[in-house]
C-alpha positions, 0 to 999 in steps of 0.5 A, spaced: 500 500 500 505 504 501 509 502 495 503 505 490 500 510 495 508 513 493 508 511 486 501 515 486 506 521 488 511 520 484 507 520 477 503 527 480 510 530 481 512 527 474 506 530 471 507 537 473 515 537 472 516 533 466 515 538 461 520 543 465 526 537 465 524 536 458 525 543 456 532 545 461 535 538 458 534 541 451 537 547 452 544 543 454 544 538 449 540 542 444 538 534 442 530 534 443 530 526 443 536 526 447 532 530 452 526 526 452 530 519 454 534 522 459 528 525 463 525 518 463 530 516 465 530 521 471 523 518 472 525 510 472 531 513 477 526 516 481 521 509 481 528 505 483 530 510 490 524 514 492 520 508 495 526 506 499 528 513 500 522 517 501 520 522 496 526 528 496 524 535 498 525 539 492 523 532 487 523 537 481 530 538 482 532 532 484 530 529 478 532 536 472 539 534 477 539 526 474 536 527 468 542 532 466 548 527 469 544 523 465 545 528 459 553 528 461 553 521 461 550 519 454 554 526 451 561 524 454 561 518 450 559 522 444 565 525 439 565 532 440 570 535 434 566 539 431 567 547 434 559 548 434 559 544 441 564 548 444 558 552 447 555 545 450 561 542 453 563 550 457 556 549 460 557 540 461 564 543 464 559 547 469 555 542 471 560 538 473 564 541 478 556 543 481 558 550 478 551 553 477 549 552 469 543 556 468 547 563 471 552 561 465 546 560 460 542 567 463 548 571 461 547 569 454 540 568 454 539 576 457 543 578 450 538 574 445 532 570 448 526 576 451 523 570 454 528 567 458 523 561 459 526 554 457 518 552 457 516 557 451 523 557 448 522 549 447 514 550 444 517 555 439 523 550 437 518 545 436 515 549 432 520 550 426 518 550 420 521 544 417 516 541 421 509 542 417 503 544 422 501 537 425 508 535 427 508 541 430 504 540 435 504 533 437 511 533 438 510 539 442 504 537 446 508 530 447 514 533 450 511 540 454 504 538 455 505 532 457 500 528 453 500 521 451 499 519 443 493 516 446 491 523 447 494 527 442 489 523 437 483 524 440 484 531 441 486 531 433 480 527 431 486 522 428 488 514 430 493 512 435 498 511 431 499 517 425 500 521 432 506 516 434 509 516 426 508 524 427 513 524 433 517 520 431 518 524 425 518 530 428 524 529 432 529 526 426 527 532 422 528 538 428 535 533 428 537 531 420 535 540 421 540 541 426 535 546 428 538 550 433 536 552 440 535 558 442 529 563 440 529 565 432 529 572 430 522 577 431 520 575 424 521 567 425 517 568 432 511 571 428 511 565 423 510 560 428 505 565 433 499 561 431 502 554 432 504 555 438 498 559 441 495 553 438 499 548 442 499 552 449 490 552 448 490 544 446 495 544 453 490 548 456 484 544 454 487 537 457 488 540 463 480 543 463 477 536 461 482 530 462 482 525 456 484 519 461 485 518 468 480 518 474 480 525 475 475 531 471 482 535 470 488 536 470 489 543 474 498 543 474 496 544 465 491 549 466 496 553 470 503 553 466 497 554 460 495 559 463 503 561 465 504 561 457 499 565 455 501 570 460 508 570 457 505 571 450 501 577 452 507 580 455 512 578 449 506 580 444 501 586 447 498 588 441 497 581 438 489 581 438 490 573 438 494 573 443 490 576 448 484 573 446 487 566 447 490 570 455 482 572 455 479 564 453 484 561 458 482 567 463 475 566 463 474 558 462 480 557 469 475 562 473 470 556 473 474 551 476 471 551 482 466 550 481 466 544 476 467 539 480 462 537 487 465 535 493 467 528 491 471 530 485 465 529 480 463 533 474 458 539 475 456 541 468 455 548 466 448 550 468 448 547 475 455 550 476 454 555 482 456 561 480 459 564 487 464 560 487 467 563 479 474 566 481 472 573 480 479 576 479 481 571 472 474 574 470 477 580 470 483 578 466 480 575 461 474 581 460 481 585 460 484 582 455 478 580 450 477 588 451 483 590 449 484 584 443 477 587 440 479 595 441 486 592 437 482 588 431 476 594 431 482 598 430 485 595 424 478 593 421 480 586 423 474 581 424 476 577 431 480 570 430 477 564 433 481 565 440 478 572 441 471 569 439 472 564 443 474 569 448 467 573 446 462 566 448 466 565 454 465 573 456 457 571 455 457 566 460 462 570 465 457 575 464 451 572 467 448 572 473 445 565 472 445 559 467 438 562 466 440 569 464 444 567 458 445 571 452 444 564 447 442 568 441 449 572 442 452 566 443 449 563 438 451 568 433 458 568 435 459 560 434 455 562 427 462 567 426 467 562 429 464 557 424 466 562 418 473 564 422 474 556 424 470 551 420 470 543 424 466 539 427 467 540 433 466 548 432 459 545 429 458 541 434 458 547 440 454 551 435 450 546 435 448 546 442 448 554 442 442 554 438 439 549 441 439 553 447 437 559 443 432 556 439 429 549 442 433 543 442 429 541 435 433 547 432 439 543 435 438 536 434 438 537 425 445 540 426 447 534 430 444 529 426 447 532 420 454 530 423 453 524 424 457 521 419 462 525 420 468 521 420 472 525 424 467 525 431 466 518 428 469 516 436 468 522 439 464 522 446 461 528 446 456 527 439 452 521 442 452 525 449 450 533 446 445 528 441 442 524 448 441 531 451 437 533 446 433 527 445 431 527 453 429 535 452 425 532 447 422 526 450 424 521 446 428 517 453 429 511 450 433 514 443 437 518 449 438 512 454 442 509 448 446 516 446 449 516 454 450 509 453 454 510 447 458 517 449 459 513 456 463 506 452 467 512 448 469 517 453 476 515 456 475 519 462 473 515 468 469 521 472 465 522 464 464 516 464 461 516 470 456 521 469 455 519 462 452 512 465 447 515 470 445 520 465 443 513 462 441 510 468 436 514 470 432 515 463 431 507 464 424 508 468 
């Protein structure tokens, strides 16, 4: 009992640090496949001691130190002839006599890197261009945000195994590219903006709804999305899409509270007691949407899919109650996310907007013309949003079997379970 109660300890910790040993092993070997290895194998070290030894004071530490001893191993055996490591090996020089590296890497980084951030740093690596778009972001989302390649495809729609080929991929091209690592100059940076603002919010969103586990969420990659953002908004203030995804983060992360009752299982937005909604992110987030509107309206820009987004969620965040809300705006508002973000996922949501603004009949002819769409082919949330509507339209038996068909697909035990007494209880 021990033995599991610490390995449940071991893998929050992993969860919450991975990234950040990921990203600073990187910065020294400037190898992301490299990294990645040597940061399983500070996890394996810390499977092998910490049971015996008890969990360290500082574990993020104690395993970014073993990870990069690990590094030192594997790059002592390398041949360095060539004069392009000779950066690398006064830094592994460094950190062998236990003199400080990251002090010698901040005094180059202050000169060159306005982020100073080995986390963001990494995402906007990952996103070279050698890369086309769907390699970069699963190959970021594995190495930052920590999600298997079980999660990554159900968040892209896409089999198991394409995701697993694309990281592969991934990692030899940003090698046989000897792509460096440090930040590119301000015109590569813009490039690359829009993949990486997408791998921050697909992070985010793990952390907001978990794919797998038994927990509802996964509040440490709500935090360090929400840390990104931020960061973005500094690095680009009058980026109308940075800050309407700070916006979104802002006011989705103010409900977290709320999401959830007392045993940890999920309380949907309409039940969700609004008290309990942290009314400082809100004001972040309207902040920053207002800011990303005045900027776009400026310019005679329409607002991009963030701010849109942004803009739903300020509908809500505005509300008094469940019962107060402004559907035909959001409805209107996901007609013009369809238009900026066409998917069909997007076309579910508009779905459900227009069932609240127009009856769930009006909802229902939406989603029904979705349902051969390859894509939401395993997708939980179309047999779900599906058997709502049909128990508001009383047609009970069709949505029994909707729940209980989201509930087998649904890969998250707290889903699952609320898809299975949404079911259960249209059996009378």
């Amino acid at each position: 009992m021990a033995d599991s109660a610490t390995h449940q300890r071991i893998d929050a910790v992993w969860r919450i640090e991975c990234a950040k040993i990921v990203a600073g092993v990187a910065r020294l070997t400037r190898d992301v496949g490299l990294a990645e290895e040597c940061a399983q194998d500070a996890l394996v070290a810390a499977l092998e001691h910490w049971p015996a030894d008890g969990l360290p004071d500082n574990a993020g530490a104690w395993l970014m130190a073993t990870a990069k001893r690990r590094a030192l191993d594997v790059l002592r055996h390398r041949q360095m002839s060539e004069r392009k490591h000779g950066d690398l090996l006064l830094d592994l020089e460094a950190l062998e006599s236990h003199v400080e590296p990251d002090f010698v890497d901040a005094l180059a980084e202050r000169q060159a890197d306005p982020i100073g951030d080995d986390l963001l740093r990494l995402i906007f690596i990952a996103c070279h261009p050698v890369l086309n778009t769907d390699a970069r972001l699963a190959l970021t989302l594995r190495l930052l945000g920590g999600l298997t390649t079980d999660e990554i495809a159900r968040a892209f729609l896409v089999p198991e195994p394409t995701v697993a080929q694309r990281i592969v991929r991934a990692k030899k091209a940003l090698a046989a590219a000897r792509v460096p690592f440090e930040l590119p100059a301000a015109p590569a940076l813009a490039e690359r903006l829009a993949s990486v603002l997408e791998v921050v919010y697909l992070i985010f969103n793990e952390g907001y709804t978990a794919t797998r586990g038994d927990d509802w969420m996964r509040p440490a990659l709500c935090d360090e999305a929400l840390r990104l953002g931020r960061m973005l908004a500094t690095l680009a203030p009058d980026a109308p899409e940075v800050l309407g995804l700070a916006a979104l983060m802002e006011l989705q992360a103010s409900r977290t509270a709320a999401r959830t009752d007392a045993q940890g299982d999920p309380v949907l937005l309409a039940a969700q007691d609004r008290a309990r909604w942290d009314r400082l992110l809100i004001r972040r987030g309207l902040a920053a949407l207002e800011r990303a509107q005045a900027l776009a309206a400026g310019r005679g820009e329409p607002l991009g899919p963030y701010a849109l987004q942004a803009s739903i969620a300020a509908c809500h965040a505005r509300a008094p109650s469940a019962d107060a809300t402004d559907w035909p705006a959001i409805a209107a508002l996901y007609d013009a996310l369809a238009q900026a973000l066409p998917s069909p996922v997007v076309e579910l949501n508009r779905a459900v907007a227009v069932a609240m603004a127009f009856g769930p009949a009006a909802g229902l002819e939406i989603v029904d013309r979705l349902a051969a769409e390859p894509r939401l082919a395993q997708y939980q949330w179309l047999p779900s949003v599906r058997g709502d509507l049909l128990e508001k339209l009383g047609r009970r038996a069709e949505a029994r079997a909707e729940f209980e068909r989201a509930a087998a697909l649904a890969g998250n035990a707290r889903e699952q379970a609320l898809l299975r007494e949404r079911a259960r209880r249209l059996q009378d």
